[in-house]
C-alpha positions in Angstrom: 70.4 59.9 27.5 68.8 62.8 29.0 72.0 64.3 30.8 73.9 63.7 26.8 71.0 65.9 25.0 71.4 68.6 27.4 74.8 68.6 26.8 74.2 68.8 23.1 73.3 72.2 21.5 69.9 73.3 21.5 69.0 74.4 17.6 66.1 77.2 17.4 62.8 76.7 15.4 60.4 79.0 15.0 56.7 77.5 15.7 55.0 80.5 13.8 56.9 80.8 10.5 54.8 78.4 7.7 56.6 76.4 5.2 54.7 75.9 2.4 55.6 73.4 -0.7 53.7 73.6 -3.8 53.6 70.0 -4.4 51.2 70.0 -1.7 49.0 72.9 -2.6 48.7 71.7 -6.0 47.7 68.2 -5.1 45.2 69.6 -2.7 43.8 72.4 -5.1 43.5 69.6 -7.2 41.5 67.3 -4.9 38.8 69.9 -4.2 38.0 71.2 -8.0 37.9 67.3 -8.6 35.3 67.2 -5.8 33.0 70.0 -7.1 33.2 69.2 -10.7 32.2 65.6 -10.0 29.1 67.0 -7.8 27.9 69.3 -10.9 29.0 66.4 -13.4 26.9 63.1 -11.3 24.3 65.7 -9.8 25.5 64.5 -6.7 25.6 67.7 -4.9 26.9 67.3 -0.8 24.9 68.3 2.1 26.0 71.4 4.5 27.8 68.6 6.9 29.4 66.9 3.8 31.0 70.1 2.6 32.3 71.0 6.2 33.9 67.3 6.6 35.9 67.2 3.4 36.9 71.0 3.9 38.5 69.9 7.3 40.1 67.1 5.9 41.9 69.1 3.0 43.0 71.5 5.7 44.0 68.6 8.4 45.9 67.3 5.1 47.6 70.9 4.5 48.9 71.3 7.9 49.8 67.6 8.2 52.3 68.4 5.1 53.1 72.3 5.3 54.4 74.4 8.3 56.3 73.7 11.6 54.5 70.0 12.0 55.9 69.1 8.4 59.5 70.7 9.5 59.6 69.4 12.6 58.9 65.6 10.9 61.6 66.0 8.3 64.3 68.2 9.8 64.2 67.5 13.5 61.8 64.9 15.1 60.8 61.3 14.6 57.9 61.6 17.4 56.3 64.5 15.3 56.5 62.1 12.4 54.6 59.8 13.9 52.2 62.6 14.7 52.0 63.3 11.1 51.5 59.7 9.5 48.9 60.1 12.7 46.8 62.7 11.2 47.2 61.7 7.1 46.3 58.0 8.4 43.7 58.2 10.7 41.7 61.6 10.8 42.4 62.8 6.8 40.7 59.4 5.3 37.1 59.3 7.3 36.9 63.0 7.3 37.5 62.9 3.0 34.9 60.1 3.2 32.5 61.4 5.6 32.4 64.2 2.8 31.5 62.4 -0.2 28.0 61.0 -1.0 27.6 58.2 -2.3 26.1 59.4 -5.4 29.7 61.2 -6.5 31.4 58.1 -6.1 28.6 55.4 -8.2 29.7 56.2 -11.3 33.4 56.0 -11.3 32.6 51.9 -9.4 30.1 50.9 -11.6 31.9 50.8 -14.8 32.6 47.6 -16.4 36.5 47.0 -15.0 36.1 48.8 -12.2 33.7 47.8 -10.0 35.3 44.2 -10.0 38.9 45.6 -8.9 36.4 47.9 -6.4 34.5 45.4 -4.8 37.8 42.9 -4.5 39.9 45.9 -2.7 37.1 47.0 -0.7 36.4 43.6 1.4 37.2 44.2 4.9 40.4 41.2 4.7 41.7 43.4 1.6 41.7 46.3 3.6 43.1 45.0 6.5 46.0 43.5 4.7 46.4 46.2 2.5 47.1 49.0 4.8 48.7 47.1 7.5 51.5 45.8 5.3 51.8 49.4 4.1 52.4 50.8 7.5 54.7 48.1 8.3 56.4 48.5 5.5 57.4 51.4 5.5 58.4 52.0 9.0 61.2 49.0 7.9 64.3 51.2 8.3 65.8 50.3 4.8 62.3 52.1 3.0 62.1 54.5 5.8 65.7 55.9 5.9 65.5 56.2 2.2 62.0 58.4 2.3 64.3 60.6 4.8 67.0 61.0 1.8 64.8 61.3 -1.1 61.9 63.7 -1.2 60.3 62.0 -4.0 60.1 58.5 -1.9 58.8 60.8 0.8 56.2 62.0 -1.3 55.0 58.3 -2.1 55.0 56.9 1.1 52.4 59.7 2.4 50.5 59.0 -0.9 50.4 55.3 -0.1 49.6 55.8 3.6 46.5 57.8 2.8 45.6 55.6 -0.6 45.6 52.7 2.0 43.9 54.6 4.9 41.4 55.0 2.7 40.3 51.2 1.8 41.3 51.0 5.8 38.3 52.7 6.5 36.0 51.7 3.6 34.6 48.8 6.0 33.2 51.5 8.9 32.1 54.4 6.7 30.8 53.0 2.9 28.2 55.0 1.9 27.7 53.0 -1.1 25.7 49.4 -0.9 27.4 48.3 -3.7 31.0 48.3 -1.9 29.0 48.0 1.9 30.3 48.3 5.1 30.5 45.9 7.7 27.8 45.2 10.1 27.9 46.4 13.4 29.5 43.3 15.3 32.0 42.7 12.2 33.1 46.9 12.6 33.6 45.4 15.9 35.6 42.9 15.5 37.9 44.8 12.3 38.7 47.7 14.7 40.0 45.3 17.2 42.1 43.5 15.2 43.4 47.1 13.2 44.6 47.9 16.7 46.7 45.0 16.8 49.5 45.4 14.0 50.2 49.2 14.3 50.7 48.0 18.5 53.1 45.4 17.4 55.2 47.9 14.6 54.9 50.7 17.9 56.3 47.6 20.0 59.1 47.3 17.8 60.0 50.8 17.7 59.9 51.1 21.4 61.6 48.5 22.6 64.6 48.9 20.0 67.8 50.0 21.5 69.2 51.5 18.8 68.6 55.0 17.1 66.5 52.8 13.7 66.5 55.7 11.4 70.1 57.7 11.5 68.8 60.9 10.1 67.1 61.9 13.8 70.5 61.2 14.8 72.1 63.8 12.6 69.0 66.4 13.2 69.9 69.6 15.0 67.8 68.8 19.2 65.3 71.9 19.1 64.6 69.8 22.7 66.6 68.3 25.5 65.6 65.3 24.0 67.8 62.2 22.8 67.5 60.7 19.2 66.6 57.5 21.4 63.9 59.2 23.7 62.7 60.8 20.4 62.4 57.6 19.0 60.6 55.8 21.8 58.1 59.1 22.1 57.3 57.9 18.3 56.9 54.9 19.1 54.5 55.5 22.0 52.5 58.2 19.9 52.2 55.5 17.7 50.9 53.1 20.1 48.8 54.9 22.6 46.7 57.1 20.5 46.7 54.9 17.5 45.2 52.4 19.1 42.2 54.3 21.3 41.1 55.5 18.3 40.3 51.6 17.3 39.2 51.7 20.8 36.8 54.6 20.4 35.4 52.9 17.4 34.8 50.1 19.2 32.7 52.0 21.8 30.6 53.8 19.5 29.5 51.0 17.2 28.8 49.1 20.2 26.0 51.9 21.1 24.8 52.2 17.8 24.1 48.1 17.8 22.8 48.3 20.8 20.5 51.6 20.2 18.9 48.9 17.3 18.3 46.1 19.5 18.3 42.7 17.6 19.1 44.5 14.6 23.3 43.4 13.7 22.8 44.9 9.7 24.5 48.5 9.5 22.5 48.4 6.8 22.7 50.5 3.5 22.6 54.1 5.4 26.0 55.0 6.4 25.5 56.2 10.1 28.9 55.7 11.4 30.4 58.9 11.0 30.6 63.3 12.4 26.6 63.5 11.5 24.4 61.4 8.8 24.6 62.2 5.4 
């Protein structure tokens, strides 16, 4: 496979030059006057940390879907795609949620209709289910190929991977004791088992031995790299760092049970995140 992607021309791309869609910048512009007005609106104004957090996570967000990483995904690479649902999956979420107190959020789940669809969604089994069979889902070839050929699909699936990342991590990092989190041996448990079905969808990529999604096939090799290696690089991306950073969870709720003694409650002060509220 190796000696056949030398062989094959070697496309150029330009690391430096930056791509930027509106669609993005609009939806992100959005998100942060939507995050100020509500502060002014529930006089719920964010500390110094909390501003920093979601600021990084709208810029983790803009270079996840602008520039060489979001070219690199759609025009060339399936292993920086996997880099990309990465970063809008796993850092964008807790760093959005590590910026917003509590007190911005109250409001919007305490009315009437929505604090019962709230509290249903955000129980750790919902959110396990929910964003797993999401993932899965759409790394099914049929739903994945067709996000590759319609940029409107596209734009949906990274909606629905970061809606669901979202309730994914609702369980570690609450900040509300309406909707709490878990306590400290059931964030335990929950990031061991969220390791477990992205392993098994990485599995399945790896091990297939067949390119699964024809338009890497097609894509112009910036790299002496196969379709197929690209493929199982994705899958391993996937798999290795994926899952550490369950592992890494793991690790650091562990010491924070253990800095509390006989104390298993994570009680109502969210603690599990960058620095305390």
């Amino acid at each position: 496979m190796l000696l056949l992607a030398l062989l094959h021309p070697i496309a150029t791309f330009n690391l430096w030059q930056w791509s930027v869609h509106p669609s993005t910048v609009v939806g992100i512009a959005a998100l942060a006057t939507l995050y100020i007005w509500a502060a002014k609106k529930f006089n719920a104004e964010p500390s110094a940390s909390q501003k920093i957090f979601f600021s990084c996570g709208l810029l983790v967000m803009f270079a996840s879907l602008n520039g060489p990483l979001h070219d690199l995904s759609d025009d060339y690479l399936f292993s920086a795609h996997m880099v990309q649902h990465l970063l809008l999956t796993l850092a964008v979420p807790p760093l959005l949620l590590a910026g917003v107190p509590g007190g911005m959020l109250r409001p919007a789940l305490s009315r009437r209709y929505v604090a019962p669809v709230a509290r249903f969604f955000t129980r750790a089994p919902m959110c396990f289910v929910v964003f797993n069979v999401t993932i899965a889902a759409w790394h099914l070839p049929p739903l994945y190929n067709a996000a590759m050929a319609h940029h409107n699909i596209h734009i949906i699936e990274h909606l629905m991977f970061m809606a669901s990342a979202v309730l994914m991590w609702w369980p570690l990092m609450s900040q509300l004791p309406e909707f709490p989190r878990l306590a400290y041996p059931g964030q335990m448990l929950y990031s061991f088992l969220m390791s477990i079905p992205m392993s098994i969808i990485a599995v399945y990529i790896v091990m297939s031995d067949h390119v699964l999604y024809p338009a890497y096939s097609a894509a112009p090799r910036i790299f002496p790299l196969s379709p197929l290696d690209d493929q199982l690089l994705g899958g391993l991306i996937m798999w290795i760092p994926g899952g550490l950073i369950f592992m890494i969870i793991m690790s650091v709720v562990f010491f924070k049970w253990n800095a509390r003694g006989e104390d298993s409650t994570a009680g109502a002060q969210v603690d599990w995140k960058p620095s305390a509220a």
